[in-house]
C-alpha positions in Angstrom: -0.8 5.4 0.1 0.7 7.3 -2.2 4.0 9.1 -1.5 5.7 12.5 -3.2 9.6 12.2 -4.4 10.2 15.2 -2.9 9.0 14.8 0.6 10.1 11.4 0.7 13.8 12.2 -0.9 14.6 14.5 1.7 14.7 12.3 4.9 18.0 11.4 5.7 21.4 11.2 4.4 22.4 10.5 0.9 22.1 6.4 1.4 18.5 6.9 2.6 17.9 9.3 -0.3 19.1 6.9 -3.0 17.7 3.9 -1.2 14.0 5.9 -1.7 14.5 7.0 -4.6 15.1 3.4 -6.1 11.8 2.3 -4.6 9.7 5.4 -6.2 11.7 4.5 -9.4 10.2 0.6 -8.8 7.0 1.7 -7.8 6.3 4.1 -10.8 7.5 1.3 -13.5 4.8 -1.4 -11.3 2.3 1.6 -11.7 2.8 1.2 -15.3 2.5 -2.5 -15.6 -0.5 -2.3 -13.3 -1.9 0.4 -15.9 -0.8 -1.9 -19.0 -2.7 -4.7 -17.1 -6.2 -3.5 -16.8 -6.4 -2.5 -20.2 -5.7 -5.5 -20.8 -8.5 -7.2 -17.9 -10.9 -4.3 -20.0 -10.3 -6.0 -23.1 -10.1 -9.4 -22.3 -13.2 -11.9 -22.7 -12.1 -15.4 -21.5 -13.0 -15.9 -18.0 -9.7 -17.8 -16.9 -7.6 -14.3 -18.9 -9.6 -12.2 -17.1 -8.9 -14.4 -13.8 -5.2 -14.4 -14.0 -5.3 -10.6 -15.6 -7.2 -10.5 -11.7 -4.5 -11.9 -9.8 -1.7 -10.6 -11.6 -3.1 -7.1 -10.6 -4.0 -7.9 -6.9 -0.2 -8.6 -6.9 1.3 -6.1 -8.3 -0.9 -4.0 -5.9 0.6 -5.9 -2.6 4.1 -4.9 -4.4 3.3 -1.8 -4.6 1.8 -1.6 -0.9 4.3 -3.3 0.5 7.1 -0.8 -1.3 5.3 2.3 -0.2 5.1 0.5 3.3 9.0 0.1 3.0 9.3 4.0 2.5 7.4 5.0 5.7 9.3 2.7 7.5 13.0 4.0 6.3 11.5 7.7 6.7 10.4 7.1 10.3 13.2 5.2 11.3 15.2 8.4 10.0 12.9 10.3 12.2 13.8 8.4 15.3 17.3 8.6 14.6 17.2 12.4 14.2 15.4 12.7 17.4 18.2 10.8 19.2 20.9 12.6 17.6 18.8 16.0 18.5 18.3 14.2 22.3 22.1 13.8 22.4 23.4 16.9 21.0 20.7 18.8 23.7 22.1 16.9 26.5 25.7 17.9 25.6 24.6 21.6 24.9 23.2 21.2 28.9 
């Protein structure tokens, strides 16, 4: 899944903003490690390196998954509260 700064930035207020932003920032430095490590799986010849090169990937992978996961969740939790406050302020206008 992979998510844009900007679309994901814009959803809510400035708590929400800076609490996404600070999980793209995570996500793009685990990106890098995850790079970093299958250059290293690539060159690696020992079967228990390459093993825990393995693992160590399939980790950082959930991380990541589970961080992009965290996103949708703030941004459509945002959503829902927007459409309440939208509800509310239409039933007032009525």
């Amino acid at each position: 899944m992979a998510l844009s700064i900007e679309s994901s930035a814009r959803a809510g207020g400035p708590a929400v903003q800076n609490q996404i932003s600070m999980l793209l920032s995570q996500i793009r430095g685990l990106r890098k490690q995850l790079t970093a490590l299958r250059k290293q799986l690539e060159k690696a010849t020992d079967p228990n390196e390459q093993k825990m090169l393995m693992k160590q990937i399939m980790d950082l992978q959930r991380l990541i998954e589970m961080q992009e996961q965290q996103i949708a969740n703030i941004q459509q939790e945002e959503l829902r509260k927007q459409k309440l406050r939208e509800k509310v302020n239409d039933t007032k206008a009525a």
